[in-house]
C-alpha positions in Angstrom: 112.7 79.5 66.7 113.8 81.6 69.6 110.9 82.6 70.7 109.6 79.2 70.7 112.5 78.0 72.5 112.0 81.2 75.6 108.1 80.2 75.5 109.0 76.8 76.4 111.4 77.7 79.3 108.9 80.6 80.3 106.3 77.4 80.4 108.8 74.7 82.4 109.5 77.6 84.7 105.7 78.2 85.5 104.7 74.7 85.8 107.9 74.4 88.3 106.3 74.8 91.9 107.8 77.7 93.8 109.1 76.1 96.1 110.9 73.6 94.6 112.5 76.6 91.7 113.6 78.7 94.9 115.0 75.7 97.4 118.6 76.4 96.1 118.5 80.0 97.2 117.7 79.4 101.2 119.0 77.8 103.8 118.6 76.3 107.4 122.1 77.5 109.5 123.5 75.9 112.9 126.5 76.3 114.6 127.7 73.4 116.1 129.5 73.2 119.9 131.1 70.2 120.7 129.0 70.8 124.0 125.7 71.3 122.3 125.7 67.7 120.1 122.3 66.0 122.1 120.7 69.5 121.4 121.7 69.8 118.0 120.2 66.6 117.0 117.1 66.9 119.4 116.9 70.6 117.3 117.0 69.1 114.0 114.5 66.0 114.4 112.0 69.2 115.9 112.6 71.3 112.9 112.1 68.7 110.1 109.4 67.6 111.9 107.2 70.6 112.7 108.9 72.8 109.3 107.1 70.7 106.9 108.0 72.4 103.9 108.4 70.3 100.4 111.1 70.6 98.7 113.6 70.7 101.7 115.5 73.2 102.1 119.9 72.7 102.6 120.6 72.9 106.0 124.3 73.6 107.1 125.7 73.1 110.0 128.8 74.5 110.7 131.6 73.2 112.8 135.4 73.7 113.7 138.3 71.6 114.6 137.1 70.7 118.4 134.2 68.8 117.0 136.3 66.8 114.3 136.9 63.8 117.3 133.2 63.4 117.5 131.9 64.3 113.9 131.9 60.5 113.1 130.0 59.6 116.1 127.5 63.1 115.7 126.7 61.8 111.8 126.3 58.4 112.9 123.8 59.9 115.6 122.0 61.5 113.1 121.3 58.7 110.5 119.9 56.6 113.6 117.5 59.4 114.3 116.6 61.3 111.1 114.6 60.5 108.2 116.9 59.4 105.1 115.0 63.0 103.3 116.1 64.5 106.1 120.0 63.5 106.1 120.4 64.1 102.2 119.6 68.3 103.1 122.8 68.3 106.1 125.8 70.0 104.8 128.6 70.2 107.2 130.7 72.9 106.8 134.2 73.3 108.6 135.4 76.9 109.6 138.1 78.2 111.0 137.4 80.4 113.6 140.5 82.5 115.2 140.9 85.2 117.6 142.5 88.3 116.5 146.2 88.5 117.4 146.3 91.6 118.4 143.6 91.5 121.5 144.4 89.8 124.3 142.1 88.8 127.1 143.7 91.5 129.7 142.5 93.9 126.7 138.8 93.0 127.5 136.7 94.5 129.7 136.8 93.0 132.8 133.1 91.8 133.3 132.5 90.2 129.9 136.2 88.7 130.0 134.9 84.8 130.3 133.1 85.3 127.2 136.1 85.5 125.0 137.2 84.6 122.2 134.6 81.5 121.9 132.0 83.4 122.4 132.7 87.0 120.9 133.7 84.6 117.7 130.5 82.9 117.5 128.6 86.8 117.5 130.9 87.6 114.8 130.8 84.7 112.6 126.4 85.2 112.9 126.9 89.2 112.8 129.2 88.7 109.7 131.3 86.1 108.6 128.1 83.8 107.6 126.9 86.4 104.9 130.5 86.0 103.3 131.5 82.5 103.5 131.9 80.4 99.8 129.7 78.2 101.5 126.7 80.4 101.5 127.3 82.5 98.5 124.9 80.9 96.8 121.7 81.7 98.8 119.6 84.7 99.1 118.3 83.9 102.4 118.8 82.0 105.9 117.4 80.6 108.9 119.6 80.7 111.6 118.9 78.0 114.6 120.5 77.6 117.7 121.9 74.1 118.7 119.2 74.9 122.2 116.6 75.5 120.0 113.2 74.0 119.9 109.9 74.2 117.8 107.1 72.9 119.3 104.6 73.0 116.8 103.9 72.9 113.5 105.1 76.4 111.3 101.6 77.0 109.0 103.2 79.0 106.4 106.8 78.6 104.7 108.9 81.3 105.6 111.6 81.5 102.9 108.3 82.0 100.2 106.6 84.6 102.7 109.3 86.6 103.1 110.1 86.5 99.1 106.6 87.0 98.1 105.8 90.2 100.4 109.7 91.5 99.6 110.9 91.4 104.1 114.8 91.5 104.2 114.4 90.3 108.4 112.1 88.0 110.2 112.4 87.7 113.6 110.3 86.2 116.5 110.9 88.2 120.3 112.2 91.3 121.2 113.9 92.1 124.4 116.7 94.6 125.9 120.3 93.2 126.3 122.5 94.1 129.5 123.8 97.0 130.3 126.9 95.4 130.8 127.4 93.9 127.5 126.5 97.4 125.4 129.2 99.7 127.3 129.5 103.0 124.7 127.7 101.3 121.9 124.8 104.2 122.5 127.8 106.5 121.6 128.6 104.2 118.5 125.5 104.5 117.2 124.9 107.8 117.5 128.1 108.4 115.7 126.8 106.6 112.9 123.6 108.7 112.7 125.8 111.7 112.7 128.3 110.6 109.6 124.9 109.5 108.0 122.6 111.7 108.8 119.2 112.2 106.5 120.5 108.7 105.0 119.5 105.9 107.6 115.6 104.5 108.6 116.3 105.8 112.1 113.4 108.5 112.3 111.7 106.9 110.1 111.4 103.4 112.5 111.8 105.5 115.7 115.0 104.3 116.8 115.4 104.5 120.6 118.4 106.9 121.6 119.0 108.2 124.8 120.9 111.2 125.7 124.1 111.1 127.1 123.1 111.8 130.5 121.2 108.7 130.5 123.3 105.6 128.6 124.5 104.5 131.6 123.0 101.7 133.0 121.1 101.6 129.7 119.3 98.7 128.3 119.2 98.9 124.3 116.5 97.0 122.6 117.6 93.9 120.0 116.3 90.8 118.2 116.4 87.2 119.9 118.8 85.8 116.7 118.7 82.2 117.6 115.8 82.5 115.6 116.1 84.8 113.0 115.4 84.9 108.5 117.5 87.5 106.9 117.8 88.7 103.1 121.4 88.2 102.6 122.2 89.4 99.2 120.6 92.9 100.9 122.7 92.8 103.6 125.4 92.2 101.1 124.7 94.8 98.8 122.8 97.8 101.1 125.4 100.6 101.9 123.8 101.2 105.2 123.9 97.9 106.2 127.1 96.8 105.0 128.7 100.4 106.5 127.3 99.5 109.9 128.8 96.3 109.4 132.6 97.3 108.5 132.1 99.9 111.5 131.1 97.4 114.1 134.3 95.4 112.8 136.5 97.8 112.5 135.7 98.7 116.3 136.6 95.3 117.5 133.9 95.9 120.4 132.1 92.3 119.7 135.9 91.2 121.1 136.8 93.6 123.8 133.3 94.4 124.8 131.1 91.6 123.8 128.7 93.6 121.8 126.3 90.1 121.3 124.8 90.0 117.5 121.1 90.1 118.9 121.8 93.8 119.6 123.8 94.8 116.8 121.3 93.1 114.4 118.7 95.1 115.7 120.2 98.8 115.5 121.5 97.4 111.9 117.6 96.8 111.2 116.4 100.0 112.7 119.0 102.1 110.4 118.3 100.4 107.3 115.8 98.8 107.0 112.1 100.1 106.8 110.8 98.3 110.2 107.1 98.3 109.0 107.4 97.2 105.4 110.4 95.3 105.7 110.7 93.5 108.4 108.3 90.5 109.6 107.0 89.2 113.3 107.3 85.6 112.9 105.1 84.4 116.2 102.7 81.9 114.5 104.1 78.3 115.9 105.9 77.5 119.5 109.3 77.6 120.6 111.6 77.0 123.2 115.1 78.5 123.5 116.9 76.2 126.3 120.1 77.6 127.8 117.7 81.0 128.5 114.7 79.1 129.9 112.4 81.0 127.3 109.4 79.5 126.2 106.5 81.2 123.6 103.4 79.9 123.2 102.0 81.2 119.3 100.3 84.6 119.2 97.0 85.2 120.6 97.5 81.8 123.2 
């Protein structure tokens, strides 16, 4: 009878479509700025629209207590614009984000100052908090949006499935260098890390970019653009490279007092553990637009 009974199950989960057995373990992930609301919803009638994957997958949109004045009239928004399919996937999701007490903003380096703590707690809460949350427990991967970001054509292939079926942890879609400005000794950081780890990291193996000393001044390090970005989250959870990187970059308190931006942190995390050419995936096939930095890609080959 028991075999019966795990041939039947092993049959149901067979004839179950792929997509629809693994929507519960992704997700589609905004952050929401009380600044950014005709962006957001512009963003998420463009993603439905052009991501035309069935079953939908959860989207959550996160948001703290300076958008709880306009969170009626933003949903209210939303069920005017969006497809009744489309609303039932939204999950909003309140946070609490909160300097730490014990920086201050003399503490922070003088030419990145403006950025905090909004900002420098946005980097962390993409860099970190989001693989950590209750919330998003639950799922394996993500798609993290920008509230300025815009597809603008259709995506041919689901990505959630591609990166499941050819085992990538990381998808990404441009690679640039950040400002020298905003890396001040993170060079140093990260060579630090290779030292501690050294023989144990992808860094050879993915030919991660280090300068020498001599020349980290002025230096531009390479990272990911993360407003678009897919990422294996139970091995970023579970990886000891990754997750020591991580506590490191935390326990530093640089994203704070020297604006290290998740885009580059991301990267080097990738570079050191992560292999770049069978784990990680070029996501370029479709058009996008990423506002506030007046970047706009056409799909490859165009």
């Amino acid at each position: 009878m028991s075999f019966i009974i795990h041939g039947i199950l092993l049959l149901l989960l067979f004839l179950t479509p792929t997509a629809a057995r693994s929507s519960h373990c992704c997700a589609i992930m905004y952050t929401i700025h009380p600044a950014e609301v005709d962006n957001l919803i512009q963003s998420l009638n463009r993603t439905f629209t052009f991501f035309n994957w069935r079953p939908l997958y959860p989207t959550l949109l996160f948001y703290d207590a300076k958008l709880l004045g306009q969170l009626d009239l933003v949903q209210g928004k939303l069920k005017s614009i969006l497809k009744p399919d489309w609303l039932e996937t939204l999950r909003w999701i309140e946070v609490n984000w909160k300097p730490p007490t014990d920086i201050k903003k003399d503490d922070v380096y003088e030419p990145v100052r403006h950025w905090f703590p909004d900002y420098s707690l946005m980097i962390k809460f993409w860099f970190s908090d989001v693989l950590h949350l209750n919330a998003t427990k639950r799922f394996n991967y993500y798609l993290r949006l920008d509230t300025d970001s815009m597809v603008h054509s259709e995506f041919p292939v689901d990505p959630f499935q591609l990166m499941m079926r050819k085992g990538y942890a990381y998808g990404y879609y441009r690679l640039k260098r950040d400002q020298a400005y905003c890396t001040v000794g993170f060079m140093d950081f990260v060579e630090s890390f290779l030292h501690d780890f050294k023989g144990r990291t992808k860094a050879a193996l993915n030919k991660l970019e280090l300068p020498p000393p001599e020349s980290r001044k002025g230096y531009q390090p390479y990272n990911t653009y993360t407003n678009f970005e897919l990422l294996n989250m139970r091995r970023f959870r579970r990886d000891p490279i990754l997750k020591e990187f991580e506590r490191r970059v935390l326990e530093s308190k640089k994203i704070y007092t020297h604006r290290w931006g998740d885009h580059t942190l991301r990267y080097h995390q990738v570079m050191l553990g992560l292999d770049w050419n069978k784990e990680v995936v070029h996501f370029c096939n479709f058009s996008y637009a990423h506002l506030h930095h007046n970047y706009f890609s056409k799909p490859c080959g165009h």
